[in-house]
C-alpha positions as CSV (number, residue, x, y, z in Angstrom):
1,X,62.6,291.2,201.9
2,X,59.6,291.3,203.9
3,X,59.7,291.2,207.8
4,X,57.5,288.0,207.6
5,X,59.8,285.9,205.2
6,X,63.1,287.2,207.4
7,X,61.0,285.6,210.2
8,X,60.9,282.6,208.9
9,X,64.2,282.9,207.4
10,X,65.7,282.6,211.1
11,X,63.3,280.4,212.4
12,X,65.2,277.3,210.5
13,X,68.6,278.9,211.7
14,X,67.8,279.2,215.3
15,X,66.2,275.4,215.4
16,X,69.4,274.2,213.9
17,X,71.4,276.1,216.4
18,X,69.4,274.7,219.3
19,X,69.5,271.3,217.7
20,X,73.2,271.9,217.4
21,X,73.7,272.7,220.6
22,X,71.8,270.2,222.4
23,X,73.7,267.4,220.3
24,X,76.7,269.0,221.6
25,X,75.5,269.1,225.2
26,X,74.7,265.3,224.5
27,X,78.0,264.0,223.7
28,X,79.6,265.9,225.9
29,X,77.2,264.5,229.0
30,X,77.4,261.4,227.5
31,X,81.3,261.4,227.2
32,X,81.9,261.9,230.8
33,X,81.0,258.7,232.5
34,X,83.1,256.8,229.3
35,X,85.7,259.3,230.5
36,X,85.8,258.9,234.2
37,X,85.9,255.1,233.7
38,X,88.8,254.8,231.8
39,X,91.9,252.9,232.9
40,X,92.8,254.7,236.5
41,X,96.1,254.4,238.1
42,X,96.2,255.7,241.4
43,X,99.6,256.1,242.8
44,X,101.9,253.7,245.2
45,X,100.2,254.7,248.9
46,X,101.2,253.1,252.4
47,X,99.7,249.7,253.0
48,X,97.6,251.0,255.5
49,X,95.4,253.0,253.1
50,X,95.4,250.6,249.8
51,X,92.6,248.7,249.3
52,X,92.8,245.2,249.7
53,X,93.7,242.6,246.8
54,X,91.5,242.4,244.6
55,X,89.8,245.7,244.2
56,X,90.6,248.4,241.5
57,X,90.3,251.9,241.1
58,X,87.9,253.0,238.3
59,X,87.6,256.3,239.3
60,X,89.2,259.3,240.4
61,X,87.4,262.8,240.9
62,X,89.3,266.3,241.8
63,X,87.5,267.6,245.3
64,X,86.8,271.0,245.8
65,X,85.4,271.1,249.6
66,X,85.3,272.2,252.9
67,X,85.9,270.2,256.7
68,X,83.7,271.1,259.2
69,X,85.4,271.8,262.6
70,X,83.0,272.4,265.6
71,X,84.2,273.6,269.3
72,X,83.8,271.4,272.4
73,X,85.1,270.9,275.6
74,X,88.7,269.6,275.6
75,X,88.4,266.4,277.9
76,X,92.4,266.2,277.8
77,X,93.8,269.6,278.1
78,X,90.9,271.3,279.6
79,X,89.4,274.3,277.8
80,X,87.8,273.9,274.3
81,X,89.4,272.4,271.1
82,X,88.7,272.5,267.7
83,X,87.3,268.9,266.8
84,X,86.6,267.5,263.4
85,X,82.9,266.9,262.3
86,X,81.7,264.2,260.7
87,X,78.6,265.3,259.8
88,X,79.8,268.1,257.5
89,X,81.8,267.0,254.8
90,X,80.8,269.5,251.5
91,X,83.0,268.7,248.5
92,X,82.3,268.5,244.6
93,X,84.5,266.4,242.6
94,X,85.9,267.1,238.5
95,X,87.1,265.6,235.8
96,X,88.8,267.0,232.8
97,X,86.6,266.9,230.0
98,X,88.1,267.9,226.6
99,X,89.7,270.5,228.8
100,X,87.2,271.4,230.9
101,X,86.3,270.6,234.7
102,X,83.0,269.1,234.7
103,X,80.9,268.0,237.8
104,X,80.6,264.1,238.0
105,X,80.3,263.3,241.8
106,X,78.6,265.6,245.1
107,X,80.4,264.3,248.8
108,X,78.4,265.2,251.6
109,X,77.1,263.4,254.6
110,X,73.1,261.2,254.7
111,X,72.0,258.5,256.4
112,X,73.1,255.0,254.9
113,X,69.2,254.0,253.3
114,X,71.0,250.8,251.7
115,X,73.7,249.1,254.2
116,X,75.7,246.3,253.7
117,X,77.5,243.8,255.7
118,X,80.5,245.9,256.8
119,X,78.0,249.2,257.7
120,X,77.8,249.4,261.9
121,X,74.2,248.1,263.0
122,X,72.1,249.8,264.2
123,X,73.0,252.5,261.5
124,X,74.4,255.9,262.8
125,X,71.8,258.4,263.0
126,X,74.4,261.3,262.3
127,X,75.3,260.0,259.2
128,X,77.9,258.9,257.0
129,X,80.1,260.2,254.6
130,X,78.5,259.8,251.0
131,X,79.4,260.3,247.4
132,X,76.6,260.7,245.0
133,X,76.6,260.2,241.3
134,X,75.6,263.9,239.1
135,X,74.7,261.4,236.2
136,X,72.4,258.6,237.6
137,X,72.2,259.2,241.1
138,X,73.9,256.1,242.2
139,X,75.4,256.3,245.9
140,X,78.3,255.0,248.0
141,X,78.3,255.4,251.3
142,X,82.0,254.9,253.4
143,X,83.2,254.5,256.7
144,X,87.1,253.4,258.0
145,X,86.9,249.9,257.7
146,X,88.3,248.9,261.2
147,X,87.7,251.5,263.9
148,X,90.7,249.5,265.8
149,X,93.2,249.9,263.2
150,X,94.7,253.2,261.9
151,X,93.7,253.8,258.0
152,X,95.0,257.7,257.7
153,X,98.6,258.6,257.0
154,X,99.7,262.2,257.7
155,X,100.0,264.6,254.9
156,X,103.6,265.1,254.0
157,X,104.6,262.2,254.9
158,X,104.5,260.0,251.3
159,X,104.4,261.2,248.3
160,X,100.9,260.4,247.4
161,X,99.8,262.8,250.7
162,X,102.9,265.5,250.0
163,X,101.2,268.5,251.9
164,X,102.1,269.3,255.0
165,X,99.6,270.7,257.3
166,X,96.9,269.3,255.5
167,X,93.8,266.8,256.5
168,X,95.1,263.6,256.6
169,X,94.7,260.9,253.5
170,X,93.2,258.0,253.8
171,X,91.2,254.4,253.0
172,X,87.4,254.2,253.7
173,X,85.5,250.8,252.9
174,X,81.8,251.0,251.6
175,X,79.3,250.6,254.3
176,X,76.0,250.8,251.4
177,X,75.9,251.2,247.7
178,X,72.5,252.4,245.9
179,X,71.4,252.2,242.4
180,X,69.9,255.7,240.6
181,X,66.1,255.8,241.0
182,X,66.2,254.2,237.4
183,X,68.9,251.8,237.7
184,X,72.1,253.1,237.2
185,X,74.9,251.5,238.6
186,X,78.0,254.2,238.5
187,X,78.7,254.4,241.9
188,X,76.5,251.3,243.0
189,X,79.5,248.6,242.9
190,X,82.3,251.0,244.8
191,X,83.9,249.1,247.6
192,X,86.5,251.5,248.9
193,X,86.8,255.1,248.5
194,X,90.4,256.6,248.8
195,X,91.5,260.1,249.5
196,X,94.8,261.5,248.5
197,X,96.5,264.3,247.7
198,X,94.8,266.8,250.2
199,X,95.5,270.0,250.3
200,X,94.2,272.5,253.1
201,X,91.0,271.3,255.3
202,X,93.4,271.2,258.9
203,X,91.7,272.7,262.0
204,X,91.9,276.1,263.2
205,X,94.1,277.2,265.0
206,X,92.1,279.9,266.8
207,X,90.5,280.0,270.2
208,X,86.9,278.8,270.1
209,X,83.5,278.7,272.2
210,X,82.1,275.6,273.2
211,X,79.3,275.0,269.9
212,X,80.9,277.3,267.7
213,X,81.5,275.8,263.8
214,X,83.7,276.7,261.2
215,X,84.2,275.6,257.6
216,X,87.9,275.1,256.3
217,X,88.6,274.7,252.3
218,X,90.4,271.9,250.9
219,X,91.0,269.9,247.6
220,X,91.9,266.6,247.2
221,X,91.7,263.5,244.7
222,X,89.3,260.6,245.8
223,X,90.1,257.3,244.1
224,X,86.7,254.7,243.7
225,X,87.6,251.4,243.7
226,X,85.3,248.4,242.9
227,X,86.1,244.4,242.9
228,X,87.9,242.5,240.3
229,X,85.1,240.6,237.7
């Protein structure tokens, strides 16, 4: 056989390979938003971080992240303390996709470009924590929804926050919601965003210098609810 006729031989078997593999990479992609949004159950949590009646989860993602801590002056006990910082939350959330972990959600922090009645006006300039969609770009944006009432519980101290020694769990309320730049709507209807299950992400326990920053790894599962139709 001639080189020129094994040439084209493979150029049909190398097309249907790609064509192959793209239809697999399509359903796949295409599975995982079906998947995510199936029937979630998120498990009994203290009253003080469950959502109010008439919101339900459809959602949950696996975190993989890190807290930002940065050093300043202890106003309390003198010296310098480690103190949390809002502006650096880094996580990437999972779900199990005929077996494997794939990426549906990026947390990080942006300025809230869409608010809504329960975002804080004027609108922080240092940002709020956010949760992006990897499919359509849809975006929630959270904050506690009461700064006078307590919506963390201690991890370790129920069983849906059984670490102890990690970041606390706890119950944000959507402050903005955005559609993806061509409408999609994944994370555009979320009302309260739910984090349980941490694991790792406490402060250090190390002396520090006044500006001084340090990134500490965690996990946890974030549960998205959105209101009852």
């Amino acid at each position: 056989m001639s080189n020129k006729l094994r040439q084209e031989t493979r150029k049909p078997a190398r097309v249907r390979g790609l064509l192959v593999a793209a239809l697999v990479l399509g359903c796949t992609f295409g599975a995982v938003p079906h998947a995510a949004a199936q029937t979630v159950t998120p498990p009994p949590t203290p009253d003080k971080i469950t959502p109010p009646e008439g919101n339900s989860a459809f959602l949950v993602g696996h975190a993989f992240g890190s807290q930002g801590y940065v050093c300043l002056p202890d106003q309390i006990n003198g010296g310098t303390s480690w103190t949390v910082n809002p502006a650096r939350p880094e996580a990437t959330l999972f779900v199990n996709v005929f077996g494997q972990p794939v990426q549906i959600i990026t947390h990080f922090a942006s300025i809230d470009a869409n608010p809504n009645g329960n975002a804080p006006n004027p609108v922080s300039l240092g940002g709020n924590a956010t949760w992006q969609s990897s499919f359509d770009s849809s975006k929630v944006w959270a904050a506690v929804p009461s700064p006078q009432k307590d919506h963390t519980i201690v991890a370790g101290s129920d069983a849906s926050c059984p670490n102890t020694g990690a970041i606390p769990c706890l119950l944000l309320q959507s402050i903005g919601n955005q559609r993806g730049p061509t409408g999609g709507k994944f994370l555009a209807e979320a009302t309260f965003v739910q984090r349980l299950n941490t694991r790792g992400g406490s402060a250090p326990t190390t002396a520090c210098t006044v500006g001084q920053t340090q990134l500490q790894g965690y996990t946890a599962d974030y549960f998205f609810y959105r209101a009852d139709q």
